[in-house]
VOPAGU-2260 file (C-alpha; in pm, 1 decimal, decimal comma):
REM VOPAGU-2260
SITE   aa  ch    i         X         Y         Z
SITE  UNK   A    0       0,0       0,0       0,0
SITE  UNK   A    1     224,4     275,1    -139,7
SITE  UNK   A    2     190,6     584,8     -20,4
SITE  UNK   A    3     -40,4     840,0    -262,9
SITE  UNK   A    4     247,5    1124,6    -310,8
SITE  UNK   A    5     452,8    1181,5    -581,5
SITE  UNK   A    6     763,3    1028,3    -410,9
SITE  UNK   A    7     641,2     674,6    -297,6
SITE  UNK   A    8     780,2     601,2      47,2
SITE  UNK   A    9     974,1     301,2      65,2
SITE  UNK   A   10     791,3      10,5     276,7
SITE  UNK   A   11    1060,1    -113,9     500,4
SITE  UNK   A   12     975,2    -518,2     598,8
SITE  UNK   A   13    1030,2    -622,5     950,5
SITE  UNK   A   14     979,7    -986,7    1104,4
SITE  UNK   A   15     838,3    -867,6    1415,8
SITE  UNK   A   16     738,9    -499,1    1476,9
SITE  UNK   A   17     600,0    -410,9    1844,2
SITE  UNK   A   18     339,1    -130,1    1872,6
SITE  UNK   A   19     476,0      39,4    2216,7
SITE  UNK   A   20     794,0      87,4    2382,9
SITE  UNK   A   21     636,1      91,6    2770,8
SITE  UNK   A   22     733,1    -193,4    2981,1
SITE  UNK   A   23     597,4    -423,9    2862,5
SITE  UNK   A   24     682,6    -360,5    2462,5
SITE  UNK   A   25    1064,6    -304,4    2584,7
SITE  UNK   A   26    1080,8    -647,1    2774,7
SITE  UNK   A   27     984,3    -812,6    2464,1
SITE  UNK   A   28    1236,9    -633,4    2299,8
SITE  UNK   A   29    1493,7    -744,8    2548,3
SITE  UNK   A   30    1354,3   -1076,2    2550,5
SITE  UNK   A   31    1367,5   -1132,3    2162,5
SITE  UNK   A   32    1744,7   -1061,6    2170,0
SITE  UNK   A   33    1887,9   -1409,9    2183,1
SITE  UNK   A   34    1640,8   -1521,2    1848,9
SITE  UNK   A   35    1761,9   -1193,9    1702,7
SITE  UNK   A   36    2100,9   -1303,7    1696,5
SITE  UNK   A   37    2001,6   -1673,1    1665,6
SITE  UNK   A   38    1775,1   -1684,9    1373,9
SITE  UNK   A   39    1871,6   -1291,4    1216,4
SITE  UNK   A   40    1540,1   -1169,3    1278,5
SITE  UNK   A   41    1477,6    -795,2    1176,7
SITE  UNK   A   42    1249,7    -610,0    1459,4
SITE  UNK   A   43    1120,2    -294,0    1523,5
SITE  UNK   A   44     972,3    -128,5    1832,5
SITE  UNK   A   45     724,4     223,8    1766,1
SITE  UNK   A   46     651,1     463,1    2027,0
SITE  UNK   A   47     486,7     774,9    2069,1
SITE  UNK   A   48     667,5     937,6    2328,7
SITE  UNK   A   49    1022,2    1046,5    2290,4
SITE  UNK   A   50    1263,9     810,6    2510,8
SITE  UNK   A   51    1519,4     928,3    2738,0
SITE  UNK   A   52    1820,5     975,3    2593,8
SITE  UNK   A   53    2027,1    1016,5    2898,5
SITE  UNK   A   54    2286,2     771,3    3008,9
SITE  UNK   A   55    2148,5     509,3    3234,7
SITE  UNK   A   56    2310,5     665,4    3622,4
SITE  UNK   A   57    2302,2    1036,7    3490,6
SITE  UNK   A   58    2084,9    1253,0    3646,5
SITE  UNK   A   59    1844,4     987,3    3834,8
SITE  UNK   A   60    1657,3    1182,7    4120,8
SITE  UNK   A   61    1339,6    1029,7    4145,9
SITE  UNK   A   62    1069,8    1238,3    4296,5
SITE  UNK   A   63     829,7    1159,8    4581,5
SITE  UNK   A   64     571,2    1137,4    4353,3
SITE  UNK   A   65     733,3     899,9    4057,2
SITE  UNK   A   66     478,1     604,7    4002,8
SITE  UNK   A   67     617,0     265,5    4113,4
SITE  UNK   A   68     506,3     -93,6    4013,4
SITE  UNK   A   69     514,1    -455,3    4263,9
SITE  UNK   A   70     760,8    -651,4    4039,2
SITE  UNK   A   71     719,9   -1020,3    4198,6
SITE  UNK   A   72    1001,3   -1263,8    4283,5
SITE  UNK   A   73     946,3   -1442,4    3941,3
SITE  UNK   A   74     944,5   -1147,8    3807,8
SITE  UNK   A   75    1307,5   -1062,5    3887,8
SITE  UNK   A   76    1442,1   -1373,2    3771,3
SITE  UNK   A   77    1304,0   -1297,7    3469,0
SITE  UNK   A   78    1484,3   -1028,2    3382,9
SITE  UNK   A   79    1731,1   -1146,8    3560,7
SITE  UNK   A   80    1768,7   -1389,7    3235,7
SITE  UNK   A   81    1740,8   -1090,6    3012,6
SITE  UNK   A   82    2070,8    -966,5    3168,4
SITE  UNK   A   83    1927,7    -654,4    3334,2
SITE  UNK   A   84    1837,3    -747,5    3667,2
SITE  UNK   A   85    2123,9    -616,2    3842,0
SITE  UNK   A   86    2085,1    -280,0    3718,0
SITE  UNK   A   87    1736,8    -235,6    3796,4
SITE  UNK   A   88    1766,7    -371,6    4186,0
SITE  UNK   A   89    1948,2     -28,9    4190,3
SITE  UNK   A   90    1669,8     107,9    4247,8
SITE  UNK   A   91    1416,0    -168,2    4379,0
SITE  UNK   A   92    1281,6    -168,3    4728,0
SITE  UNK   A   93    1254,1    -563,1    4849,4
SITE  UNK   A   94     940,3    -669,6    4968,5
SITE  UNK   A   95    1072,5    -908,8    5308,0
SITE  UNK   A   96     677,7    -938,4    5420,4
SITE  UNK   A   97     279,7    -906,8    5333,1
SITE  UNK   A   98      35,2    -874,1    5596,6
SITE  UNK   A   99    -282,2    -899,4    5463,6
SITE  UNK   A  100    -617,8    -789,2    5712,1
SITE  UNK   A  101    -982,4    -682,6    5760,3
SITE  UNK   A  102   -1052,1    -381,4    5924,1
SITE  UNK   A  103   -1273,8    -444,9    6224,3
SITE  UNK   A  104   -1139,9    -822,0    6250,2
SITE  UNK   A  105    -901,7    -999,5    6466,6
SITE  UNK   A  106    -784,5   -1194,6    6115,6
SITE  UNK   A  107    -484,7   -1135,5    5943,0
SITE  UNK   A  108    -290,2   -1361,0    5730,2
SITE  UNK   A  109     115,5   -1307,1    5725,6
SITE  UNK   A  110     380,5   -1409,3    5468,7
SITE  UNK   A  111     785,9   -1391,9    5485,7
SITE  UNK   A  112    1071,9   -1409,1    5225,1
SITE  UNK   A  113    1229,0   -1635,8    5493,5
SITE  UNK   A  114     966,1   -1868,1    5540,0
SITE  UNK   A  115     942,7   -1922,1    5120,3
SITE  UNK   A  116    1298,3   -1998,2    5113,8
SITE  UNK   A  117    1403,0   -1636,5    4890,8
SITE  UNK   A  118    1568,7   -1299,4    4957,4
SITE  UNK   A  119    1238,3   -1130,2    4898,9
SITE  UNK   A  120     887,3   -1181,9    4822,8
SITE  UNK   A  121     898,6    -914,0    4529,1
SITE  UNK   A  122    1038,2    -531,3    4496,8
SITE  UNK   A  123     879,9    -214,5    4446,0
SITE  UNK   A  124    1054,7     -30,9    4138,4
SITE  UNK   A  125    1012,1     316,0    3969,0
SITE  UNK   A  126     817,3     249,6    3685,9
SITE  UNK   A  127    1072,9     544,7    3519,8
SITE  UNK   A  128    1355,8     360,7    3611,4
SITE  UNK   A  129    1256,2      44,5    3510,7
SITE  UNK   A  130    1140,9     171,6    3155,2
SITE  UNK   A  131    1513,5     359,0    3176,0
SITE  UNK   A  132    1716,0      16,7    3237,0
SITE  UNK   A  133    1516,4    -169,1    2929,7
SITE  UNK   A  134    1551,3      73,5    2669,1
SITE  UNK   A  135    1922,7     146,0    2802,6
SITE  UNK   A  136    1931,5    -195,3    2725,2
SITE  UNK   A  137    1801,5    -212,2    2369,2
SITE  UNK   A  138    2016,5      39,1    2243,7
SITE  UNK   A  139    2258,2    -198,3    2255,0
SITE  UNK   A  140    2017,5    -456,4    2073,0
SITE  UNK   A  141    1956,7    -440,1    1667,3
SITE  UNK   A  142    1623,0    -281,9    1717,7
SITE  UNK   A  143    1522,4     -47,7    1488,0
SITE  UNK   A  144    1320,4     245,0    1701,3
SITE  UNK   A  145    1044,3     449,2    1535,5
SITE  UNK   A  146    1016,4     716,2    1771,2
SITE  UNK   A  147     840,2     925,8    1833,3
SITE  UNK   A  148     576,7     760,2    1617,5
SITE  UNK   A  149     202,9     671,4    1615,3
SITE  UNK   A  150      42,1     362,1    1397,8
SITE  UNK   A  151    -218,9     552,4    1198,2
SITE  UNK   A  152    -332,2     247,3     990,8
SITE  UNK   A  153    -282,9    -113,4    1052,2
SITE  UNK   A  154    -430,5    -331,0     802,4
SITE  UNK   A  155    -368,4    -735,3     741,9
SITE  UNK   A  156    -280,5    -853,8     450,1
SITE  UNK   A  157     -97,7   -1179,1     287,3
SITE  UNK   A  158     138,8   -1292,1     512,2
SITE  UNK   A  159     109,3   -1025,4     821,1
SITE  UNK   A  160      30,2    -702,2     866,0
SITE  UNK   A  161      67,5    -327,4     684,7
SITE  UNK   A  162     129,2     -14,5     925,4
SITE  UNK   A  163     189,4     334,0     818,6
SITE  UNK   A  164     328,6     547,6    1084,7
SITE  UNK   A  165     286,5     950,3    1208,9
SITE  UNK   A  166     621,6     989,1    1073,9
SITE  UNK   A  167     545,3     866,2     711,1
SITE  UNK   A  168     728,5     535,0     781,2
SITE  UNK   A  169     530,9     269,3     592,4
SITE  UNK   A  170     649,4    -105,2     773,1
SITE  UNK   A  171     519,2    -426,1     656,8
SITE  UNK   A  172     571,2    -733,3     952,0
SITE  UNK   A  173     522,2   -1097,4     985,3
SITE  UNK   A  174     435,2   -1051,2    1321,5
SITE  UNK   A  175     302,7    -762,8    1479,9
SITE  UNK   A  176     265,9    -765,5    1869,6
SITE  UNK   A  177     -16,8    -463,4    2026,3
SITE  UNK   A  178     193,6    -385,2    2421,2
SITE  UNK   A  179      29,3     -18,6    2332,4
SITE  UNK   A  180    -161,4     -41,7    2705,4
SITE  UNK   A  181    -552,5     -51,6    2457,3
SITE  UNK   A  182    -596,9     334,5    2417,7
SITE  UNK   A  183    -442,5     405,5    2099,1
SITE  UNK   A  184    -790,9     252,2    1911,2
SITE  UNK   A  185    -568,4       5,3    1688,0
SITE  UNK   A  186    -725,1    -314,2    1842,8
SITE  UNK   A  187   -1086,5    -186,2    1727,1
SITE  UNK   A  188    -967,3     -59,0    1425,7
SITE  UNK   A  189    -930,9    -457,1    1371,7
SITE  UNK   A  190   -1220,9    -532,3    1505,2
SITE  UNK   A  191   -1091,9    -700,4    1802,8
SITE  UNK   A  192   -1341,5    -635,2    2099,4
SITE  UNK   A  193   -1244,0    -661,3    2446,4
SITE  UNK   A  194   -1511,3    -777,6    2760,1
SITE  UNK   A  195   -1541,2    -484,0    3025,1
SITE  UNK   A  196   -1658,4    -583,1    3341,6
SITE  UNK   A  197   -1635,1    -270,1    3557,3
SITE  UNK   A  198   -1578,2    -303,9    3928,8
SITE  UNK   A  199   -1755,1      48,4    4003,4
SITE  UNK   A  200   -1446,7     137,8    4206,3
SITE  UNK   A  201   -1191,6     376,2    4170,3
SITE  UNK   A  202    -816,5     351,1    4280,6
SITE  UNK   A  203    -671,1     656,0    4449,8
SITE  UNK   A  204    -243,4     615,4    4404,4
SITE  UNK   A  205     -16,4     841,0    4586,8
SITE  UNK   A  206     306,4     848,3    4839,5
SITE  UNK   A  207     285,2     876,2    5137,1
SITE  UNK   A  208     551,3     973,1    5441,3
SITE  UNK   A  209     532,8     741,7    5728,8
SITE  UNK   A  210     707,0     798,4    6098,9
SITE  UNK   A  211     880,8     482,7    6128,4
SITE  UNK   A  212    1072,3     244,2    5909,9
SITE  UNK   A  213     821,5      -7,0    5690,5
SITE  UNK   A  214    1093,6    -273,0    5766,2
SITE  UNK   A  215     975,9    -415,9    5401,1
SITE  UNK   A  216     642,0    -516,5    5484,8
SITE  UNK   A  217     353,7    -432,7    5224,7
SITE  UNK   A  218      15,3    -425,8    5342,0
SITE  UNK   A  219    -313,2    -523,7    5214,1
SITE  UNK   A  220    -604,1    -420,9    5454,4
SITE  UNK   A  221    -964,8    -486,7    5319,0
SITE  UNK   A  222   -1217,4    -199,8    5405,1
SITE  UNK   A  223   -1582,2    -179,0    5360,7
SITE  UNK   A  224   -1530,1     126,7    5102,8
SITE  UNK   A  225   -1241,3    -155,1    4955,9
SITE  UNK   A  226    -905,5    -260,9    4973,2
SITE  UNK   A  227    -606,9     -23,1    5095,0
SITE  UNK   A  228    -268,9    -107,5    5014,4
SITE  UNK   A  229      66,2      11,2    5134,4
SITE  UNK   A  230     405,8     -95,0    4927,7
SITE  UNK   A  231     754,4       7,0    5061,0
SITE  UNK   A  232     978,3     244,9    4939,3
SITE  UNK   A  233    1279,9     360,6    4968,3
SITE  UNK   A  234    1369,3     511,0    5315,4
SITE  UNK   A  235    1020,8     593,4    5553,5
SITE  UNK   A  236     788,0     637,2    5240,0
SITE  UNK   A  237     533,0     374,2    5101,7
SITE  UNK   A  238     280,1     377,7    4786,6
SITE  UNK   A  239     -61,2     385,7    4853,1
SITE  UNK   A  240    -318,6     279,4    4661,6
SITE  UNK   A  241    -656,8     315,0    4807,7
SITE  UNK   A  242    -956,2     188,6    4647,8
SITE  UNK   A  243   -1319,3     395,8    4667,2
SITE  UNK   A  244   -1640,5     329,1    4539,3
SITE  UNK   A  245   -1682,6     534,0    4172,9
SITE  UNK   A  246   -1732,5     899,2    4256,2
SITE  UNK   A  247   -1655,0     870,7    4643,8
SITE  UNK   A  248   -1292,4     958,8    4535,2
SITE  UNK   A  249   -1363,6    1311,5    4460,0
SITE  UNK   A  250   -1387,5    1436,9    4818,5
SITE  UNK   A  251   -1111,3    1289,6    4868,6
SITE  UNK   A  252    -869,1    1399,1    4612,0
SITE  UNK   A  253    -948,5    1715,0    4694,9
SITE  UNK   A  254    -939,5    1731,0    5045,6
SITE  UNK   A  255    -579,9    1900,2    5225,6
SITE  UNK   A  256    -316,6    1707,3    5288,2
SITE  UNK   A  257    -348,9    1703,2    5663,3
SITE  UNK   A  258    -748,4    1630,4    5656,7
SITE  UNK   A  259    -656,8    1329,7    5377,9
SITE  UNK   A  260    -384,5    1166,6    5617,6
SITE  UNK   A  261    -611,1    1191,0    5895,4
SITE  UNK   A  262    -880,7     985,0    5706,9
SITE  UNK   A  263    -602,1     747,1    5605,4
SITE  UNK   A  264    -533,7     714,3    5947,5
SITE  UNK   A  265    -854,4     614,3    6067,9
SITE  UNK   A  266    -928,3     378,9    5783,8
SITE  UNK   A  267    -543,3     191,9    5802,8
SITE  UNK   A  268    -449,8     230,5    6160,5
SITE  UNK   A  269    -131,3     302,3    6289,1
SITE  UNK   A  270      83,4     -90,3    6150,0
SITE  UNK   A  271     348,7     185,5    5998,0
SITE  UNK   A  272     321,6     493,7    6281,3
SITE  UNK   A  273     195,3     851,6    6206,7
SITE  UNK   A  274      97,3     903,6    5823,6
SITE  UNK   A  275     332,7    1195,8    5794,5
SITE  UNK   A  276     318,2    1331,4    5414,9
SITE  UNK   A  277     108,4    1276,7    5106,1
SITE  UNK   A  278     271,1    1320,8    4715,5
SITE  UNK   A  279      -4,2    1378,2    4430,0
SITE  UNK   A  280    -276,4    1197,9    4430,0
SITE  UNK   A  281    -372,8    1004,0    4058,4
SITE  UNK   A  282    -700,9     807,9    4035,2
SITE  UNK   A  283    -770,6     549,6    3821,6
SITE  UNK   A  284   -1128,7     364,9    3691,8
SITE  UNK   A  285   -1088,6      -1,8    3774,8
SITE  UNK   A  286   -1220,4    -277,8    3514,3
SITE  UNK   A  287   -1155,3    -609,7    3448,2
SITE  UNK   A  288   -1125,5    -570,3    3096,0
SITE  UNK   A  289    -991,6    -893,1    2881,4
SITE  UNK   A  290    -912,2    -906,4    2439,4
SITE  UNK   A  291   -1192,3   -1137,4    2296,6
SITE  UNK   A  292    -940,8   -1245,1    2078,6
SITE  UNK   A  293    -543,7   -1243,8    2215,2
SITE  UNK   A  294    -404,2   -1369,6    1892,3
SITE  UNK   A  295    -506,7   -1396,3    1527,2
SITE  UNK   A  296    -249,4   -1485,6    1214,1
SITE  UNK   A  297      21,2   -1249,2    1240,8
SITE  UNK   A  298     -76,1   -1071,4    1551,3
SITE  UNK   A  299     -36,9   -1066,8    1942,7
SITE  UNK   A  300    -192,5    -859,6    2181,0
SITE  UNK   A  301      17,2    -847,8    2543,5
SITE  UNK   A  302      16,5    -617,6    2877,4
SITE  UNK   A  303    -309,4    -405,8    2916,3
SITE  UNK   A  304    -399,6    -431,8    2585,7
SITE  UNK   A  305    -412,1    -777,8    2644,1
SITE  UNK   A  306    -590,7    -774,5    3008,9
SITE  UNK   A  307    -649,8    -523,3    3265,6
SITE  UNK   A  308    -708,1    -660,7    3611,8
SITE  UNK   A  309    -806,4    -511,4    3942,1
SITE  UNK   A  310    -526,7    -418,6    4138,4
SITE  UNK   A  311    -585,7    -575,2    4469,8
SITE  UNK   A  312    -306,9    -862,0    4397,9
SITE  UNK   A  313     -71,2    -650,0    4225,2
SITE  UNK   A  314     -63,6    -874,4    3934,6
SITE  UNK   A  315    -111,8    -679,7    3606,6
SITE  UNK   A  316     258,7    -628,1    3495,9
SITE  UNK   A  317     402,8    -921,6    3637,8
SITE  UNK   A  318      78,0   -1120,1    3428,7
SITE  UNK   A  319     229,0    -949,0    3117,3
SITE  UNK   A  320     581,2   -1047,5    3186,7
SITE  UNK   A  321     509,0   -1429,1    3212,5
SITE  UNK   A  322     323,2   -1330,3    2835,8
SITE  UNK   A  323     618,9   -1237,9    2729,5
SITE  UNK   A  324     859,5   -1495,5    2820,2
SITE  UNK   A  325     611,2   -1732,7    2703,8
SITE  UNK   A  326     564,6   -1571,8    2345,8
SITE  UNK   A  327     896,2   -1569,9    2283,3
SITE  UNK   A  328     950,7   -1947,1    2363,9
SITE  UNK   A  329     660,9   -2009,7    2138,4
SITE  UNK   A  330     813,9   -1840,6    1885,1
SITE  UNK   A  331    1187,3   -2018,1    1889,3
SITE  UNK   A  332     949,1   -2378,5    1908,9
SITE  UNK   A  333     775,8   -2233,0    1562,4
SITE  UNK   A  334    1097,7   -2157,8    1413,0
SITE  UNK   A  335    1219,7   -2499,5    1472,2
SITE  UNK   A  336     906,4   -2669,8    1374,7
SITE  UNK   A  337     979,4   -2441,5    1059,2
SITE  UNK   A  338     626,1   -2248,9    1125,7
SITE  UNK   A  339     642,9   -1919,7     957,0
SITE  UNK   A  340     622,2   -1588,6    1183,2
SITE  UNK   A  341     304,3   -1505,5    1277,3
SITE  UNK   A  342     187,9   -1886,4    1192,2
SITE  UNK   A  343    -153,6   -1951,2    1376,8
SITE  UNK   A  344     -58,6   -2296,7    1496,2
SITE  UNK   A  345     240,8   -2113,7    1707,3
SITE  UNK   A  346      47,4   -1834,1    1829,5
SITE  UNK   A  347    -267,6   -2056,7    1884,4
SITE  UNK   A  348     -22,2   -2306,6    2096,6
SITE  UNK   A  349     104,4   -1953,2    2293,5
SITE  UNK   A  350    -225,6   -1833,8    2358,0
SITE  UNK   A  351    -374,5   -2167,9    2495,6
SITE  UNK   A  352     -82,8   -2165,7    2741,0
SITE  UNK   A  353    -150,7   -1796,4    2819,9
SITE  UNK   A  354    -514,4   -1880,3    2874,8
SITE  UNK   A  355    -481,1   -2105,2    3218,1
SITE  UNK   A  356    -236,0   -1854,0    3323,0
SITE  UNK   A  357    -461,8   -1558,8    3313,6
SITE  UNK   A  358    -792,7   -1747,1    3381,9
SITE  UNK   A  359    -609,6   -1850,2    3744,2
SITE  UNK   A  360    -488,5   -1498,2    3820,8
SITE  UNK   A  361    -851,2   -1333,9    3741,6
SITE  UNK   A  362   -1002,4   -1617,6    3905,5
SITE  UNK   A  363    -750,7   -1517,7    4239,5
SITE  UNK   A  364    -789,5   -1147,5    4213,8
SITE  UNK   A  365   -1190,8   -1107,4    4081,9
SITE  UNK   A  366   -1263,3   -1361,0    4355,2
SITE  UNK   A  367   -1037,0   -1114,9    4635,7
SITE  UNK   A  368   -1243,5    -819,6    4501,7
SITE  UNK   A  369   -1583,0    -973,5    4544,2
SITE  UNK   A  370   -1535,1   -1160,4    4849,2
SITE  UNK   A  371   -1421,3    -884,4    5070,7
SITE  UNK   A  372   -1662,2    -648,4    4895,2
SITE  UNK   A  373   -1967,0    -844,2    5024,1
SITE  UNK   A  374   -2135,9    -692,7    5335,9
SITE  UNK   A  375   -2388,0    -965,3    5428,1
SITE  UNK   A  376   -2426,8   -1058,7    5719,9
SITE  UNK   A  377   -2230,3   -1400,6    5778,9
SITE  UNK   A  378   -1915,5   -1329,0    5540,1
SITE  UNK   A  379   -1699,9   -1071,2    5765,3
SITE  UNK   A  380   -1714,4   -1378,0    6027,2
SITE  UNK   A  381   -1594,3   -1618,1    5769,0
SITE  UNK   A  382   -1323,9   -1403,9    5590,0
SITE  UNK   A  383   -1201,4   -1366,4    5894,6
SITE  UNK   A  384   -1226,7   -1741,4    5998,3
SITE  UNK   A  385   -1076,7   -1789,5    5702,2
SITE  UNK   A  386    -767,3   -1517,3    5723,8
SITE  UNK   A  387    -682,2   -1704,6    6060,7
SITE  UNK   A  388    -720,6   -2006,8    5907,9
SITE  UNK   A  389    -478,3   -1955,3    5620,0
SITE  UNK   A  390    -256,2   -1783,2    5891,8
SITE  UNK   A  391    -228,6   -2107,9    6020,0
SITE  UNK   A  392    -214,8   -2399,4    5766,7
SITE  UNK   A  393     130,9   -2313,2    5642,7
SITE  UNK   A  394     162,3   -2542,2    5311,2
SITE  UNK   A  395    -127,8   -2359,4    5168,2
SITE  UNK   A  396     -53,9   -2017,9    5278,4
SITE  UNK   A  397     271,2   -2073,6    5129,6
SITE  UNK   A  398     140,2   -2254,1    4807,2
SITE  UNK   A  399     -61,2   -1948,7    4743,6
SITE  UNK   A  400     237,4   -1715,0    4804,7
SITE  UNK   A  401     419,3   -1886,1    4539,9
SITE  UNK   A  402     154,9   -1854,1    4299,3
SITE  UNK   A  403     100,2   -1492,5    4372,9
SITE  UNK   A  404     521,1   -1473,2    4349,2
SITE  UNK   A  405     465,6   -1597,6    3948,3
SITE  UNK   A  406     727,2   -1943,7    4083,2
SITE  UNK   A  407     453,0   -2163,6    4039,9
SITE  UNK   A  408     149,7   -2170,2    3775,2
């Protein structure tokens, strides 16, 4: 599909061309880079926003307020086998502990790195410095970068998929893999629809200060207005993300500081001391929004675009990442099957592996969501039954916390 000027652009063919350079389009990059070498494989990564072209150390003062994500314990090995592990614990805060509660119940269910047998149950990491390591990373990869760019079309045709780009790049690919997060429109312009089930809740994010150390324990305290969770960060800070009923967030975004710590206060407790600062507050529409169709010949959907979950387990990225390591070894079994790129059988084979994978972590954090957001009147006696309960039968509680850690499927 030539361009209609009166110097034709030149279509440039790629085997694999990923639409987004976020976290999770730049892990597949990094991923890819052993069957790039392997097999020659020609990729290309487009983004809209302009990277950061500063070296990886220079300059790094992350502010109180820089957005941070729960990377798991499987998480980190992963990348640890992408080689960049070690420079993103530079910045990671390890998670040694979860306590998990119910306000206005004596249950609580606790969980320890030492007790699993592993340095740490998962790390809180800048979501700017993360993004910084990978594409510090790729530059040293063949990866040809469109950016800034947008996909304006994407069409299919014989044997993948056309794109023409913001930038008047025109790409053709064998394989063309949506990590764009699902806003930029391109899955419906294929027609792919997605199922939205919303939640009717709202997550409030910020940092807060706190007035004694968090000694690496995150918290997950279940609420009657809904879940409130506390990750560490680095020195006596934490992330907060505090989950309202649609609407009921208002108030509180706009409330002072002082007069919003105070409520946080009352509906936390005082687990981490004296709630001492708050960093702007972000709020968030929660959905549990899954692609009706993950994969079709010559395309792959990943990350948000893929799945959105509710945030209550802290699974969304680390969901994505397990997508991604599992694409890629789908991909190296179709090449030495001597499937084509983009071949259905490999991507149908991927996706039926991705499926029990993502039907057991809606299935654990849908089923969180609904159970503790239940008022009737028997259930606070048996969550909290059953909080004790998994307090106590250690196998299980620890079976769980492996699952949760992405060690075990």
């Amino acid at each position: 599909m030539p361009s209609s000027t009166d110097t034709p652009v030149k279509t440039t063919t790629h085997d694999i061309v990923i639409v987004g350079g976020g976290l999770v389009g730049a892990s597949l990059g990094c991923a890819l880079a052993p069957l790039i070498k392997r097999y020659g494989w020609k990729v290309a990564i487009i983004e809209a926003t302009p990277m950061n072209e500063a070296p990886l150390e220079e300059s790094w003062q992350p502010s109180f307020d820089a957005r941070a994500s729960a990377i798991a314990e499987g998480s980190a090995q992963r990348f640890q086998q992408l080689g960049i592990w070690d420079a993103m614990q530079g910045e990671a805060t390890p998670i040694r502990y979860i306590h998990i509660s119910e306000r206005g119940r004596l249950g609580a269910t606790r969980l320890s790195a030492q007790e699993l047998g592993v340095d740490a149950l998962g790390h809180v990491i800048p979501n700017a410095w993360m993004g910084r390591v990978l594409h510090h990373h790729l530059k040293t990869l063949p990866v040809d970068w469109y950016c800034p760019a947008k996909v304006e079309k994407l069409a299919p045709e014989g044997g993948g998929h056309y794109l023409r780009l913001s930038d008047g790049s025109e790409l053709r690919a064998a394989l063309t893999v949506l990590a764009d997060g699902g806003r930029s429109g391109l899955k419906e312009q294929l027609g792919i629809n997605s199922r939205h089930n919303s939640y009717e809740q709202t997550a409030l994010i910020t940092h807060v200060g706190i007035s004694q150390p968090h000694k690496g324990i995150a918290y997950e305290r279940f609420t009657q207005e809904g879940p409130v969770a506390l990750l560490p960060l680095p020195g006596q800070a934490m992330e907060l993300i505090w989950t309202h009923p649609s609407g009921q967030e208002h108030a509180r975004m706009a409330l002072p500081d002082r007069e919003f710590l105070a409520q946080l206060q009352s509906a936390f407790g005082d687990r981490v001391g004296r709630f001492t600062r708050v960093g702007k507050r972000y709020s968030y529409p929660l959905s549990l929004i899954t692609a009706e169709e993950p994969v079709r010949p010559g395309l792959a959907v990943l990350g948000n675009a893929a799945h959105a979950l509710h945030p209550v387990a802290g699974q969304g990225f680390n969901l994505a990442l397990r997508g991604i390591m599992d694409l890629v070894e789908a991909l190296e079994q179709g090449e030495q099957a001597g499937q084509p790129l983009g071949d259905m059988t490999t991507l149908q084979a991927f996706e039926q592996k991705r499926a029990r994978d993502r039907r057991n972590v809606i299935r654990f954090s849908d089923g969180l969501v609904r159970l503790f957001g239940h008022s009737l009147p028997f259930l606070p006696h048996a969550r909290a039954a059953g909080l004790i309960g998994l307090n106590l039968v250690g196998p299980l509680r620890r079976s769980l916390a492996r699952r949760a850690m992405g060690l075990e499927r």
